[in-house]
C-alpha positions in Angstrom: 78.8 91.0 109.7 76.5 92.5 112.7 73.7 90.7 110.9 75.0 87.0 110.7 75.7 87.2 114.2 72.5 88.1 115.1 71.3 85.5 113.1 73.9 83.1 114.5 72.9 84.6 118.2 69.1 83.6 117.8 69.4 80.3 116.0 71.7 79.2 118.8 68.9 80.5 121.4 66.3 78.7 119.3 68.4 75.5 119.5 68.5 75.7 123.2 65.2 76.5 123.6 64.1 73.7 121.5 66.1 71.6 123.2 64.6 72.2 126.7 61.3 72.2 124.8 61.6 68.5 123.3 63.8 67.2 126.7 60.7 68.4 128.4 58.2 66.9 126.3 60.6 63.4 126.4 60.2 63.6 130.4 56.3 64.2 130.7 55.9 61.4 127.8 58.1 59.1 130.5 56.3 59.9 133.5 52.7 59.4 131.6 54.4 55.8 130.4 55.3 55.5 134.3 52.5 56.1 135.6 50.2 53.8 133.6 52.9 50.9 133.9 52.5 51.5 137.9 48.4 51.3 138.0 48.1 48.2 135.9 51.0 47.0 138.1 49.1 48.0 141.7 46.2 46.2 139.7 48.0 42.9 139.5 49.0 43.6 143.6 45.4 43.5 144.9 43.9 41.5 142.5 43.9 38.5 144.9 43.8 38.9 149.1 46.0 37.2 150.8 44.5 34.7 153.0 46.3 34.9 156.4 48.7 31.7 155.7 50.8 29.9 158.4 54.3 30.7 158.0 57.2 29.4 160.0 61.1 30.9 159.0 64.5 29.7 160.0 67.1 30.8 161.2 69.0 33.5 163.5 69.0 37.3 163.3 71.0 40.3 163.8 71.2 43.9 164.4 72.5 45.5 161.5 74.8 48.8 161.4 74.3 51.4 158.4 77.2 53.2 157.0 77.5 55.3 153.9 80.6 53.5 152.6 82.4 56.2 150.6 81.9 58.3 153.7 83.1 55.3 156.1 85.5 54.0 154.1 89.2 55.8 153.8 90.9 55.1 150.0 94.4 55.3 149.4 96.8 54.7 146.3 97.8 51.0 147.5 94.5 50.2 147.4 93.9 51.4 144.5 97.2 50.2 143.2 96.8 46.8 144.3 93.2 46.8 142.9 94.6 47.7 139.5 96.9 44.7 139.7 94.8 41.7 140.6 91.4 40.6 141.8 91.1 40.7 145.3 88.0 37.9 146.4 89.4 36.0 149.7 87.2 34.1 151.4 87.8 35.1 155.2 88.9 38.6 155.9 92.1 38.6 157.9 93.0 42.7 158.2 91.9 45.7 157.3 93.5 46.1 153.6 92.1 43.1 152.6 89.2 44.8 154.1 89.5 47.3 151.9 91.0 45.3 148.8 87.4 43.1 148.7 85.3 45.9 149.3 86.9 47.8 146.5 86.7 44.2 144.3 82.8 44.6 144.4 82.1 48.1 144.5 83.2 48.5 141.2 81.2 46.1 140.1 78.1 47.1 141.4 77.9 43.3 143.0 76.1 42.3 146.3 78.6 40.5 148.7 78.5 39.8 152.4 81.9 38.2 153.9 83.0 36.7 157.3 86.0 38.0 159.3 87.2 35.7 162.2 89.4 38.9 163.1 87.1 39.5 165.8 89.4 43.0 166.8 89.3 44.4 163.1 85.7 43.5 163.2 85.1 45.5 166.6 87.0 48.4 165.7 85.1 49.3 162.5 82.2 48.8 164.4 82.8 51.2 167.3 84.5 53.7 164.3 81.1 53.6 162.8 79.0 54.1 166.1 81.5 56.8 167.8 82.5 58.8 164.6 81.1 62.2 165.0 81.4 63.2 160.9 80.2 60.0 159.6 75.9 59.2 160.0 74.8 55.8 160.9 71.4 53.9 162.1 70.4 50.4 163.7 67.7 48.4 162.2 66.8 44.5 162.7 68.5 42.8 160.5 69.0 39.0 159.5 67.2 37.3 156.4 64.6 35.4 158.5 62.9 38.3 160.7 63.6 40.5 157.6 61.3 37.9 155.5 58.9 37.6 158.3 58.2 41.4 158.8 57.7 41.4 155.4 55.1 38.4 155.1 53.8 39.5 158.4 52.7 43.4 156.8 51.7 42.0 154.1 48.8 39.6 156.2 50.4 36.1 157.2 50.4 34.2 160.2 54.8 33.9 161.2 56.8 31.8 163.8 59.7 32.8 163.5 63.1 30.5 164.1 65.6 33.2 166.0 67.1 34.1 169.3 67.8 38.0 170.0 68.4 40.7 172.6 65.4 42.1 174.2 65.8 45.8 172.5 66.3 44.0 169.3 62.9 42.2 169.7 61.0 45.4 169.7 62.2 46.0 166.4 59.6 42.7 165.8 55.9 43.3 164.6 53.5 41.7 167.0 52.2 39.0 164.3 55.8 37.9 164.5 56.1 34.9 166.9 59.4 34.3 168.3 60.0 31.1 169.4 64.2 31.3 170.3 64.9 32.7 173.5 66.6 36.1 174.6 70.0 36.9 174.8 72.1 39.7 176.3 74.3 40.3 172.8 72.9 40.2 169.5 75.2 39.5 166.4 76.1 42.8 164.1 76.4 43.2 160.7 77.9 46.2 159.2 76.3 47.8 156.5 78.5 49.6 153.9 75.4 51.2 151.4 76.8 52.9 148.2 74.5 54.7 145.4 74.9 54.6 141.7 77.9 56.9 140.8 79.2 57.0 143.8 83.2 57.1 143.4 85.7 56.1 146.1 89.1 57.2 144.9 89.2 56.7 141.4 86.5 53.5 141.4 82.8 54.4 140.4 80.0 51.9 141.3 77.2 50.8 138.7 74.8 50.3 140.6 73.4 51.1 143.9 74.3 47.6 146.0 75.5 47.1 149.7 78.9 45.2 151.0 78.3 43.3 154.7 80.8 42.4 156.9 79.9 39.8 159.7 81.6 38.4 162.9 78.6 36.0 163.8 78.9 33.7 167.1 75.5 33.3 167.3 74.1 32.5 163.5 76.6 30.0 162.5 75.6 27.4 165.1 71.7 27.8 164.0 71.3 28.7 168.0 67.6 28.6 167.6 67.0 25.6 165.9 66.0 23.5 168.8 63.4 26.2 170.3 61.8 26.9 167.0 62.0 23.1 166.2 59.3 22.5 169.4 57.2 25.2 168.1 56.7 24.0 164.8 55.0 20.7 166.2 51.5 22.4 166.3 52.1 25.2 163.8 51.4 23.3 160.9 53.0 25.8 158.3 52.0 26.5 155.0 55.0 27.8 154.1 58.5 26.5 155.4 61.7 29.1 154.3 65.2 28.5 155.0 67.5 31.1 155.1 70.4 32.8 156.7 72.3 29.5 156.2 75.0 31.9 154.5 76.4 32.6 157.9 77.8 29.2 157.9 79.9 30.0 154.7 83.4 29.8 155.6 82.9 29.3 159.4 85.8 27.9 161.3 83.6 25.0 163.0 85.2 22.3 164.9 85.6 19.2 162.5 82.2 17.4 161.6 79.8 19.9 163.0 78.6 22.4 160.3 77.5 19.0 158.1 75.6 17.9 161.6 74.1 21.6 161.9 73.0 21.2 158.0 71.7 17.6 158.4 69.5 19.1 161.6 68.0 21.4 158.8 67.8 18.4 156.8 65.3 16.5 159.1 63.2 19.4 160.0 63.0 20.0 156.4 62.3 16.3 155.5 59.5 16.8 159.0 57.2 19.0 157.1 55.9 16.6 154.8 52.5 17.7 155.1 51.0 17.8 151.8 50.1 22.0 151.5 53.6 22.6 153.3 56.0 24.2 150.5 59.4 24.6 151.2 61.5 28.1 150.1 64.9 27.9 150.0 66.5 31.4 150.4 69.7 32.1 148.6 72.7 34.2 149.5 76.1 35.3 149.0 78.2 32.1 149.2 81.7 32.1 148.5 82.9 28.4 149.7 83.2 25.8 147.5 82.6 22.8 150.2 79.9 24.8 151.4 77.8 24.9 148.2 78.0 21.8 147.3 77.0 20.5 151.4 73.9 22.7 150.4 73.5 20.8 147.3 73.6 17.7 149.2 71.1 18.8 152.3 69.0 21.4 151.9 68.3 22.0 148.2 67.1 19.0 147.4 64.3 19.2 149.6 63.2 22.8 148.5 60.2 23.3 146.4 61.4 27.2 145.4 64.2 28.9 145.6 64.8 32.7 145.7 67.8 34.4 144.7 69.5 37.6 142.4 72.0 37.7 139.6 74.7 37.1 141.7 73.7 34.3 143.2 71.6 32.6 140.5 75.1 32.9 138.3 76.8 31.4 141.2 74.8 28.4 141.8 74.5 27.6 137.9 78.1 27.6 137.6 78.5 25.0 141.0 76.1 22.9 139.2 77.6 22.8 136.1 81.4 23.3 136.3 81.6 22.4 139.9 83.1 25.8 140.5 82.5 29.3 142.4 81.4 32.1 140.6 82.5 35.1 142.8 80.8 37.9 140.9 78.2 38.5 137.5 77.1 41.0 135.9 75.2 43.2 138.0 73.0 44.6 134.8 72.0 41.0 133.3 69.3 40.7 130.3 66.3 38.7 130.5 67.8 36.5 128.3 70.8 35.4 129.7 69.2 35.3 132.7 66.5 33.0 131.9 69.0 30.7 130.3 70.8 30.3 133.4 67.2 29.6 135.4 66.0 27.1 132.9 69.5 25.2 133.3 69.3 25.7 137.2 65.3 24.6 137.2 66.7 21.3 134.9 69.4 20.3 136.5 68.2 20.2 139.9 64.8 18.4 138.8 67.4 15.5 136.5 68.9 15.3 140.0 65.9 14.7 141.7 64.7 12.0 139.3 67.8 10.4 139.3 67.9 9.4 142.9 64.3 9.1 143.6 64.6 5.8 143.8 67.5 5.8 146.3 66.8 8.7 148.7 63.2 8.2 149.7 60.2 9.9 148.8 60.9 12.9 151.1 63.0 14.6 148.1 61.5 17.1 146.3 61.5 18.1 142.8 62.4 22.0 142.3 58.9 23.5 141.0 59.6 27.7 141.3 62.6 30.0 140.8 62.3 33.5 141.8 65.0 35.5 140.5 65.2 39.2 141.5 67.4 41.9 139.8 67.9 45.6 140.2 65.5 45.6 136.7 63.4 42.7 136.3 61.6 40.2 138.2 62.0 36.3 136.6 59.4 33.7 138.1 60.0 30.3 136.3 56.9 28.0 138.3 55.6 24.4 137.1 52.7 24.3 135.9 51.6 21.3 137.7 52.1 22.7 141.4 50.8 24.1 144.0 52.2 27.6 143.7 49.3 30.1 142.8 48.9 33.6 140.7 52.4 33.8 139.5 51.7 37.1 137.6 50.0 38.7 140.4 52.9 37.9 142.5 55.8 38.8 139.8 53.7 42.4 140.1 54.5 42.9 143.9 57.8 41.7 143.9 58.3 44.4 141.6 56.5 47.6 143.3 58.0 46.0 146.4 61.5 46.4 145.4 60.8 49.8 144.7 58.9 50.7 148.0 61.6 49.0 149.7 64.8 50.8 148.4 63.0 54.1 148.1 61.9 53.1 151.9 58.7 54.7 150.9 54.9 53.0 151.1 54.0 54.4 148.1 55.5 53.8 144.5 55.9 57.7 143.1 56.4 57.3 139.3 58.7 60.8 139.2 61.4 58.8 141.7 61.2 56.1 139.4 62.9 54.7 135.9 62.8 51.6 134.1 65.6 50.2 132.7 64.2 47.0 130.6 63.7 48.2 126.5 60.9 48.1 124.9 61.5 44.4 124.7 63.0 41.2 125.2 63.9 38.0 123.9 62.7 35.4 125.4 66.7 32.9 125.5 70.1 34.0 124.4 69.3 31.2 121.9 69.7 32.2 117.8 66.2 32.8 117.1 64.7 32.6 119.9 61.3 34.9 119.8 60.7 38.4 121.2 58.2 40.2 123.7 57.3 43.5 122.9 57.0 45.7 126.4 53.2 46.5 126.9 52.7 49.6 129.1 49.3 48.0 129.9 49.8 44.6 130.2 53.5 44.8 132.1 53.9 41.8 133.6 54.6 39.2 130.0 53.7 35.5 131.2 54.2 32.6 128.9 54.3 29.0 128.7 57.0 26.2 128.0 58.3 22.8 128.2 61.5 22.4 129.4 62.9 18.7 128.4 65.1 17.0 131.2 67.8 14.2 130.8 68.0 11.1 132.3 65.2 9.8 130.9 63.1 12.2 132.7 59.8 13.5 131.9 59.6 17.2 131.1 58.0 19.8 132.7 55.3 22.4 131.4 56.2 25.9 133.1 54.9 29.1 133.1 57.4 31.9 132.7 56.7 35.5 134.1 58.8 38.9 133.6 57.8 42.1 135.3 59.6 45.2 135.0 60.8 47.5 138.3 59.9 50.9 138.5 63.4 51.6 139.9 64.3 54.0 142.9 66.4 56.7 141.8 67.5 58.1 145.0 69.0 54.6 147.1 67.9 55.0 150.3 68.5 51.8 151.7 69.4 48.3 149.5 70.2 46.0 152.3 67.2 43.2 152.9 66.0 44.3 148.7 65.9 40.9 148.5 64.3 39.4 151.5 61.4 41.9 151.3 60.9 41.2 147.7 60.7 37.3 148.0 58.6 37.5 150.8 56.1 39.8 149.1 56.4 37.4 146.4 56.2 34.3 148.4 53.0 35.3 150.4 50.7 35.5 147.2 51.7 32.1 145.8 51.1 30.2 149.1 
């Protein structure tokens, strides 16, 4: 008896110590992988200099507020109650449970939102809770997608004017490449931050993902303040580049009747103005949650934008305007490549069919659509006709990548032991039956390949080239707000 257990006693030792053995052996064999994924990777990054281009960005900024959410944020059974009983997506936040309700909505899902409250006493109180509580951490930073863009394009070696108005203290916040052309103001518009990590539980809710909820009470943004100012500076600029963003502060704005569609048609003709022929147009995506609103876009801006730039959230969003004529208010937060390459092939067609079907009528200033940048927590997507202007698509697919990993680890370096990937070891190519498969290729990591999408309307089709890169991806959060201004900017600047 005294023998089988100490047999019993040192196979179950060897077991254990096997087990730390091989789990040991599986880590080093995952950082090795890591680490030659990351120098082929940095390869791709500074294979080609970037050649000080002219950038001018639009519009507004803002001085944003960090919060840990599940430490700022109080749960309670009703919420969680109420959560358990229906979806909770409104469009304009009116208290503080529905506050709470929509918060809850997309923390669980791991989704990126950013909403508007017109409640501007709920909206002050939760910001001076934030800045005053002495148990919960906070921080300032400049915030807004333009000078968030611009910083980013400006580090990275281009020339920016930059379409904004903001506070004096805020402006210091700027890099000195960074030319603001908006004037200053006493008060700068705040947006509060709620940050969240992977696993992080509030109540009984977990999140999937490491993502970010803003809350806004803009006076400033909505009305494009700095359009004017920034519209007499771009007379002699001369851009290269021309990106549009922060428009999503318009979304379900209570504008006086008639003036949000003469704010959009003022972005319209200073779109339509750069028709030099070497100035491209970027379109910046965001979260966008009116109906109305979208489809305004659809009628001003995005039909005179070469590229657009967007995640899983709001690539799903847009595809389903376009094609049901309905909002999508939240995706999958984990998409595959498939799925979404589908949904940017049908995106990239539809808005080229448009284009070709009202040439004709709408004057030459139209553009056809000729790059999507889609960026997800795993995986950058670049879709980019082949016939364009846009340059070194796989070089740039390969900083958008180690971007979104310096940026969320808010760390200049990429260090393969804070990092994971998430992608298998490969992909197929559509969500199609048959459709082929990559194999993942530690040394070759960025997989580019060619295709011919065919449009309708008796269009003509377009040869693209298609490029996947996997993200080394931060495992310890430390910030996710502006992820996706930084990376399309880093993108951006190497195709320019």
């Amino acid at each position: 008896m005294f023998s089988l257990l100490s047999t019993a006693t040192m196979l179950g030792a060897f077991t254990a110590l096997f087990a730390i053995v091989f789990q040991a052996y599986l880590t080093s064999n995952e950082l090795v992988r890591l680490t030659v994924i990351l120098q082929h990777l940095r390869d791709l990054e500074v294979e080609f200099p970037v050649s000080n281009p002219r950038v001018a960005i639009g519009y507004g900024s803002c001085s944003d507020l960090h919060v840990r959410a599940i430490d700022f944020l109080e749960y309670n059974n009703k919420i969680g109650q109420a959560l358990n009983a229906s979806e909770y997506t409104f469009d304009d936040i009116t208290n503080e449970e529905e506050f709470l309700l929509n918060f809850g909505y997309y923390f669980q899902r791991g989704a990126a939102a950013e909403r508007f409250t017109a409640n501007r006493e709920l909206f002050m109180s939760l910001v001076q809770r934030a800045k005053k509580s002495s148990t919960i951490q906070h921080h300032w930073a400049l915030g807004g997608n333009a000078p968030v863009i611009g910083t980013r394009m400006a580090m990275e070696g281009a020339n920016v004017l930059l379409g904004a108005k903001m506070s004096s203290k805020l402006k210091t916040h700027l890099r000195p490449e960074v030319r603001l052309t908006g004037s200053l103001i006493e008060d700068d518009d705040i947006h509060l931050i709620l940050e969240y990590s992977t696993g992080d539980t509030w109540g009984d809710l977990v999140s999937p993902r490491a993502n970010r909820y803003i809350l806004h009470n803009d006076h400033h943004n909505p009305y494009l303040s700095s359009l004017e100012e920034f519209n007499a500076a771009l007379a002699g600029f001369e851009p290269h580049l021309f990106v549009v963003s922060g428009l999503q502060m318009m979304d379900n704005y209570l504008y006086p009747v008639g003036v949000r569609q003469q704010l959009l048609e003022r972005v319209r003709s200073q779109m339509q103005a750069q028709s030099r022929a070497q100035t491209l147009i970027h379109f910046e995506m965001a979260s966008f949650v009116e109906l109305e609103f979208l489809q305004l876009l659809l009628r001003t801006v995005l039909p005179y934008s070469d590229s657009i730039g967007m995640n899983e959230q709001e690539l799903d969003n847009l595809q389903q305007v376009l094609h049901t004529g309905r909002i999508s208010l939240v995706a999958d937060c984990n998409p595959r490549v498939a799925h979404s390459l589908d949904q940017a092939r049908a995106v990239f067609r539809k808005l080229n069919e448009e284009y070709h079907l009202s040439r004709s009528s709408s004057g030459a200033t139209r553009r056809p659509l000729s790059r999507i940048h889609l960026h997800t927590l795993a995986y950058q997507a670049f879709i980019v006709a082949k016939d364009g202007r846009w340059r070194y698509t796989k070089q740039a697919a390969a900083k958008a990548s180690l971007t979104a990993h310096r940026h969320v680890c808010a760390s200049t370096i990429v260090n393969p032991d804070a990092a994971y990937l998430q992608m298998d070891g490969s992909f197929a190519v559509s969500a199609e039956p048959g459709a082929r498969r990559i194999h993942f290729n530690n040394r070759e990591p960025v997989s580019c390949w060619e295709e011919t999408l065919e449009l309708q309307q008796q269009a003509p089709s377009i040869v693209v080239e298609i490029c996947v890169a996997p993200v080394l991806i931060c495992k310890h959060a430390k910030q996710t707000v502006g992820a996706g201004d930084n990376i399309s900017g880093a993108g951006l600047v190497l195709q320019i």
